[in-house]
Structure formats: C-alpha cells, structure tokens
N, C-alpha and C positions, 0 to 999 in steps of 0.2 A: 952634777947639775944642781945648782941651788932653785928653790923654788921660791915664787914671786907672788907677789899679791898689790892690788890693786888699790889704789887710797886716793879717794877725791878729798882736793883742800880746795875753799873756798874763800879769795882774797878780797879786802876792802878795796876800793880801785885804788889808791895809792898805795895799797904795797902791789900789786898788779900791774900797775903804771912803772915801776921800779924794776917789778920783775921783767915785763916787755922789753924797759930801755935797755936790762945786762942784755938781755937776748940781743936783742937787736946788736950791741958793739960787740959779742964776740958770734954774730950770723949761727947762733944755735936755737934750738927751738925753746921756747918757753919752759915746758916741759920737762925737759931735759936740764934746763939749770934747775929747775924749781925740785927734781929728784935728785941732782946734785950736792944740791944746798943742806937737804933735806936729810939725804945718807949722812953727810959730814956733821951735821948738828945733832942728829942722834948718835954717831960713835962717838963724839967729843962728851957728848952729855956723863955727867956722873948721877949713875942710881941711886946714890943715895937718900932715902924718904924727905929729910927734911929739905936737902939742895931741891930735889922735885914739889914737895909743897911752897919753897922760895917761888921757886919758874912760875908755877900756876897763879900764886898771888900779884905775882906782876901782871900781868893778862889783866888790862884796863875791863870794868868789867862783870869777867868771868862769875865772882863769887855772885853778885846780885842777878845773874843767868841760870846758875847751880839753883839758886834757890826759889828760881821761878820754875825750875824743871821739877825739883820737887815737889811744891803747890800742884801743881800738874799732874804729875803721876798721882797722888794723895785724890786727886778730883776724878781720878780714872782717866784722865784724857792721857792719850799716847798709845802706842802700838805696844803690848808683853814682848819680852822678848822672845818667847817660843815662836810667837808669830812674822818673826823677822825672818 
C-alpha cells in the first residue's frame, strides 16, 4: 500500500476554466485530471538542479514573489515553521 498525501493547488481562473472544460469532455471530475496531470509532470520532470531553476524562472512572476516573501519573513511577518 503506497501512502498519499494531500496537496491543494490553487488556479488563476483561466487555467481552472481549462481545467473544468478537459473535465467536462472526458465527464471526469476536475480533480481527478488535475492529479493526473500532475503525477505525469512530475515523473516526466528531470531533477536536475539547473533544468529545475530553468522551470522556476519561467513562473511569470515567481522571482518578484520569492523576494517579497523574504522582505516579509526579515520583518517578522509570517507563521515559523515550528508553528505549522
């Protein structure tokens, strides 16, 4: 028996809109593709550090996020992690 764990991902409504309409043409739940989708793009994925720093920098974005999370944490705002 493998063991599972639980992952909320949260979509802008056009990839949500996109996600809905596969659902909808093959009458499967949302869900269920979007953990399909999901297992496939991580075994495809290659670990390797720099192909994963490539992925992250495409992430429209991401970097100007990263470094407000850090402003942030530096200001004390945010939950420690022990407290999670």
């Amino acid at each position: 028996m493998s063991k599972t764990s639980r992952l909320n991902v949260v979509l802008d409504e056009e990839h949500a809109a996109k996600l809905r309409r596969l659902a909808d043409r093959t009458h499967t739940n949302p869900g269920t593709i979007a953990r399909s989708m999901l297992s496939t793009a991580l075994e495809e994925a290659d670990p390797d550090p720099q192909n994963i720093a490539d992925l992250l920098d495409r992430i429209p974005g991401a970097f100007d996020r990263a470094q407000r999370g850090v402003g942030e944490a530096r200001a004390g705002q945010g939950t420690p992690l022990e407290d999670l």
